[in-house]
C-alpha positions as CSV (number, residue, x, y, z in Angstrom):
1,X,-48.6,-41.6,31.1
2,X,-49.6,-37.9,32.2
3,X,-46.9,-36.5,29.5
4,X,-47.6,-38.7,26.6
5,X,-51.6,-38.1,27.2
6,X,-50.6,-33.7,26.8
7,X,-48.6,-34.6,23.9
8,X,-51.0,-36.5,22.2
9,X,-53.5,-33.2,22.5
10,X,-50.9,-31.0,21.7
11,X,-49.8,-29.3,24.5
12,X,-46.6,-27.9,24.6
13,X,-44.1,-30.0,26.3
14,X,-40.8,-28.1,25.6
15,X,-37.9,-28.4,27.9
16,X,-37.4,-32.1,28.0
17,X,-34.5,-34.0,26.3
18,X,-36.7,-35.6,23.4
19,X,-33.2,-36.5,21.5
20,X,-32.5,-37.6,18.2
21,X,-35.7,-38.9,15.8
22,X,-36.3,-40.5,11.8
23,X,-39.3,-40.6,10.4
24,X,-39.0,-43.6,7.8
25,X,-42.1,-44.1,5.1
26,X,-42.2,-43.3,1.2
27,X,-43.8,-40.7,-0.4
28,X,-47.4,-39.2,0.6
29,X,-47.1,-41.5,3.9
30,X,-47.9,-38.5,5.7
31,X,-44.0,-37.6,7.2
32,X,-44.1,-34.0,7.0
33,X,-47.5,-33.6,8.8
34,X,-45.6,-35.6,11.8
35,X,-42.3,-34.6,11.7
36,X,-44.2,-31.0,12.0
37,X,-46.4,-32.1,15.1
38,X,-43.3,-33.4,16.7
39,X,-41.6,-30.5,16.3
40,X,-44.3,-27.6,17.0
41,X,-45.1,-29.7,20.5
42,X,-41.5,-30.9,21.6
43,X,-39.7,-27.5,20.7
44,X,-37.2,-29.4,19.0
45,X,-36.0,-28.3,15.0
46,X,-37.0,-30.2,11.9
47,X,-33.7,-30.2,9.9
48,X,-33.8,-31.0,6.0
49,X,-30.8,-32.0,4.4
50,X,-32.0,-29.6,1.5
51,X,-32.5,-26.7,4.0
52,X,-28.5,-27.7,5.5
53,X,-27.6,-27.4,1.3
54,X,-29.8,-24.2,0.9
55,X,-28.3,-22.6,3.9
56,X,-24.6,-23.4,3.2
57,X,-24.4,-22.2,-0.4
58,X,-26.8,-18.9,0.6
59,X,-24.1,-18.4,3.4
60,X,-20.8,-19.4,1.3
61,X,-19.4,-21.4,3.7
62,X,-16.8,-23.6,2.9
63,X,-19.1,-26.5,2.7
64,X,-21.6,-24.8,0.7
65,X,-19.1,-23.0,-2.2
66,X,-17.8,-26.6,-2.2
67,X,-21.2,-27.9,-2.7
68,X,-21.7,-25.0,-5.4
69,X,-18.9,-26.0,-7.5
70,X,-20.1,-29.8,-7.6
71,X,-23.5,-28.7,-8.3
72,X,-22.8,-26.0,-11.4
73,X,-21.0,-29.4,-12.8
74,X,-24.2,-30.9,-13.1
75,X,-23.0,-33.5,-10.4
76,X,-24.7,-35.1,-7.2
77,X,-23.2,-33.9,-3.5
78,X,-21.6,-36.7,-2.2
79,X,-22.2,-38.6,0.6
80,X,-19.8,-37.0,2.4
81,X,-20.4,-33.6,1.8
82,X,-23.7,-34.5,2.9
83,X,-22.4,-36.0,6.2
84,X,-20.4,-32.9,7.0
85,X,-23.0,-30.5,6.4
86,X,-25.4,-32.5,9.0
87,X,-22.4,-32.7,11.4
88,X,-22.2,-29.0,11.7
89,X,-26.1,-28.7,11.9
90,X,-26.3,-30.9,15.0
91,X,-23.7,-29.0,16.9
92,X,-26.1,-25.8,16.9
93,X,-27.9,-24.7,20.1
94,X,-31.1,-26.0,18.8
95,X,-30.5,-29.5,18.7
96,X,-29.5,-29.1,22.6
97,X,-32.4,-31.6,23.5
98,X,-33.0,-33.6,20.4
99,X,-34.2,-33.0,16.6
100,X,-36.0,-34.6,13.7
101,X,-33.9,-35.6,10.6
102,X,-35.7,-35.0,7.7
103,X,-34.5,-36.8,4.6
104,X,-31.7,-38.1,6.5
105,X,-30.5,-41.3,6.3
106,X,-31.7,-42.0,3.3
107,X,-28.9,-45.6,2.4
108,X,-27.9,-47.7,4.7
109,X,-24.0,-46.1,4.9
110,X,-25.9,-42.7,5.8
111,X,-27.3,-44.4,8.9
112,X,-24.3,-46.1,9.6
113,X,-22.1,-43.0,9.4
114,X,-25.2,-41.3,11.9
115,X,-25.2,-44.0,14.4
116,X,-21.0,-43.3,14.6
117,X,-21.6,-39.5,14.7
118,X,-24.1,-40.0,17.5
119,X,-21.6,-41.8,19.4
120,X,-18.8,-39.7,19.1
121,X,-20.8,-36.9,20.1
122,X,-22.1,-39.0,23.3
123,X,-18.3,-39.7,24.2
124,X,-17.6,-35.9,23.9
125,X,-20.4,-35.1,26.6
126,X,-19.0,-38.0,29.0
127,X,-20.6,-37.5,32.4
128,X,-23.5,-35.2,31.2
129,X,-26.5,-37.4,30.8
130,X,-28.6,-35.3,29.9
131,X,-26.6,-33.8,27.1
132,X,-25.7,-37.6,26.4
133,X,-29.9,-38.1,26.0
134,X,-29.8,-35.6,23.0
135,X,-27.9,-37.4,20.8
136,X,-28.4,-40.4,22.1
137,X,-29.1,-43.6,19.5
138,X,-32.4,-42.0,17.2
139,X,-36.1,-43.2,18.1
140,X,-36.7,-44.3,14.0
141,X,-40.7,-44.2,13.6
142,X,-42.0,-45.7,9.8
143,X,-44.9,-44.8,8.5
144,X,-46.9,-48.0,7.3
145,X,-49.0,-47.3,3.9
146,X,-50.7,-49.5,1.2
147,X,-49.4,-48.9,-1.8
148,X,-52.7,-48.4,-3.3
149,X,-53.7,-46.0,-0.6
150,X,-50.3,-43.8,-1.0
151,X,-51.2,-43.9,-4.9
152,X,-54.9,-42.4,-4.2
153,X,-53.1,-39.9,-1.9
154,X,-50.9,-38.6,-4.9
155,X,-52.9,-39.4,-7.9
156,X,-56.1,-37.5,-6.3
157,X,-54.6,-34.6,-5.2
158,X,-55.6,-31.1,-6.3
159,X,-55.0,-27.7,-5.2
160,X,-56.6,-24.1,-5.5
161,X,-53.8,-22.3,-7.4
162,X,-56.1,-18.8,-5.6
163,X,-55.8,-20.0,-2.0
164,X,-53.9,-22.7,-1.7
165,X,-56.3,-24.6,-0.3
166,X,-55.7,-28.5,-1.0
167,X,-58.6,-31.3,-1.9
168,X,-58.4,-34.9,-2.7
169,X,-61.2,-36.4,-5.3
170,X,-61.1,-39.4,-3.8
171,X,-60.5,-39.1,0.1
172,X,-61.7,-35.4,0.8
173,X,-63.3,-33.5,-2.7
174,X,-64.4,-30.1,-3.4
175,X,-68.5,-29.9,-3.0
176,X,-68.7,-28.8,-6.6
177,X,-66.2,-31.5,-8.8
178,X,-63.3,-29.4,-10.1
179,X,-63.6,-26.1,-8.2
180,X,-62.5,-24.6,-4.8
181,X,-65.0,-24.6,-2.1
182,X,-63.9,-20.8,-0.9
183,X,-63.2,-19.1,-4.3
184,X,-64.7,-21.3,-7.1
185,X,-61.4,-21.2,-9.1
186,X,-60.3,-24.3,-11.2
187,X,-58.6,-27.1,-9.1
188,X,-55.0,-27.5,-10.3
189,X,-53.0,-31.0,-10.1
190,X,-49.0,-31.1,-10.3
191,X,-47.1,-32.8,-12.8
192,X,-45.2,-34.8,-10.4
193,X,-48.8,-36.0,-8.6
194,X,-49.0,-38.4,-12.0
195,X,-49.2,-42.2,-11.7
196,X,-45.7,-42.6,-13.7
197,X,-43.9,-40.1,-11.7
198,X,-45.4,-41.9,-8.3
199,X,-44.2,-45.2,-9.8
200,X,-40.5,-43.6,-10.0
201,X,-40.7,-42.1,-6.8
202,X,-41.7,-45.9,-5.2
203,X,-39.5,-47.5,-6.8
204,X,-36.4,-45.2,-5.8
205,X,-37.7,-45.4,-2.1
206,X,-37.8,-48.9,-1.9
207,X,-34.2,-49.0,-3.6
208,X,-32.6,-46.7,-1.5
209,X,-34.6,-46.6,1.8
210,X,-36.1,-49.8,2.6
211,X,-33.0,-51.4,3.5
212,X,-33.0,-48.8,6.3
213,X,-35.9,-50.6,7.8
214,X,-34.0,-54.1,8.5
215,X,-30.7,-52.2,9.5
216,X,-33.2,-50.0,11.9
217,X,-35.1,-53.3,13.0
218,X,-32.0,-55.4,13.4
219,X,-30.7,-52.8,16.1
220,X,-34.2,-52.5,18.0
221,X,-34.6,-49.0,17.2
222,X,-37.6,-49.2,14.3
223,X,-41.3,-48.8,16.1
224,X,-43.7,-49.4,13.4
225,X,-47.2,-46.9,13.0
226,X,-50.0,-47.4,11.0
227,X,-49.8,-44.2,8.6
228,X,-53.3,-45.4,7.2
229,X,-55.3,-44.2,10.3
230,X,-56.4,-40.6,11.1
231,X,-54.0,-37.8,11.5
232,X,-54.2,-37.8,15.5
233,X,-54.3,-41.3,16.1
234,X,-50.8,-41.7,14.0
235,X,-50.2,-38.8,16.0
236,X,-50.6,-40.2,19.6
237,X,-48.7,-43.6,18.6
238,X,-45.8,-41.7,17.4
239,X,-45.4,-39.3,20.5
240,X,-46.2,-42.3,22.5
241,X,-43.0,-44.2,21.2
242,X,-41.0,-40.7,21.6
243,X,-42.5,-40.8,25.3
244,X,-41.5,-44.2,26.2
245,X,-38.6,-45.1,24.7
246,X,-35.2,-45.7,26.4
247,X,-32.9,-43.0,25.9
248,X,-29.2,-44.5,26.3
């Protein structure tokens, strides 16, 4: 109990095998805020399938000028483009002791090719159990959120477009309606914070990501958080389930 009660106040507890970890909740359910925590107190990399994307086309690799091509045609990366790109990731030096997939799995054959990749890379490292822990079977945390909660999340959002600085009208407002507290400047809100985009977003996510809840569930890897509490208290569950979970 003596780790999970440092992590869960922030202290640094790099150099343990954390190994593999998906954060599972749709949008505004407070994923990046976590899958940051995780990372800043476990030493362990965030990786973001649109970072992988980013990074191979920036480098021209072979994956990434193949990526290009598909792209410039107006045309989605496939699946297994995708798959490739996150193979190589995962055999860099930072994922030694675990990582945080972020945006990845996102369908059900995602996962499935994951949960194969994990095991080959576990048969490769035969007789090392620690290096086995790294990329051992993923510790898959969802966020839970009321719909109408995520919608107040989204839909009340505004941000200073001086400072930066981000307010919500209904859960944490400006003292003066409309204006930033440090600068006074008009409160900005994005297009894509409307109700009709949120409704697209939702709808997509519970298409495409949901199912990854039962297949999750039905292996005993899903551990279930209330995203609706405060930001430490989601915070302590979710490093306690890192903590305590079994690692092979």
């Amino acid at each position: 109990m003596e780790a999970q009660t440092s992590a869960a106040v922030g202290v640094k507890v790099n150099g343990r095998v954390v190994g593999p970890i998906i954060l599972l909740g749709p949008p505004a359910a407070g994923k990046g805020t976590q899958a940051k925590l995780i990372a800043d107190t476990f030493g362990i990399p965030q990786i973001s399938t649109g970072d992988i994307l980013r990074s191979n086309v920036a480098q021209k690799t072979e994956l990434g000028m193949r990526a290009k091509a598909i792209m410039e045609r107006g045309e989605l990366v496939s699946d297994e483009l995708v798959c490739d790109m996150v193979a190589d990731r995962l055999e860099q030096a930072d994922c030694v002791r675990g990582f945080i997939l972020d945006g990845f799995p996102r369908t059900v054959p995602q996962a499935e090719w994951l949960d194969a990749h994990l095991e080959k890379m576990r048969r490769a490292k035969q007789g090392d159990i620690v290096a086995q822990q790294a990329c051992a079977a993923p510790v898959v945390i969802r966020l839970v959120v009321d719909y109408n909660v995520l919608l107040q999340r989204i839909t009340g959002r505004r941000s200073c477009p001086t400072c930066g600085r981000i307010y919500n009208v209904y859960l944490q407002p400006p003292k003066v309606q409309g204006t930033c507290d440090a600068d006074g400047t008009l409160l900005a809100r994005r297009p894509d914070d409307a109700e009709d985009v949120f409704a697209e977003r939702m709808k997509a996510y519970e298409q495409q990501t949901l199912p990854l809840v039962d297949y999750y569930r039905g292996r005993g890897r899903l551990i279930e958080v209330n995203g609706e509490q405060p930001v430490e208290a989601v915070m302590a569950q979710a490093f306690s389930a890192i903590e305590n979970v079994n690692r092979l």
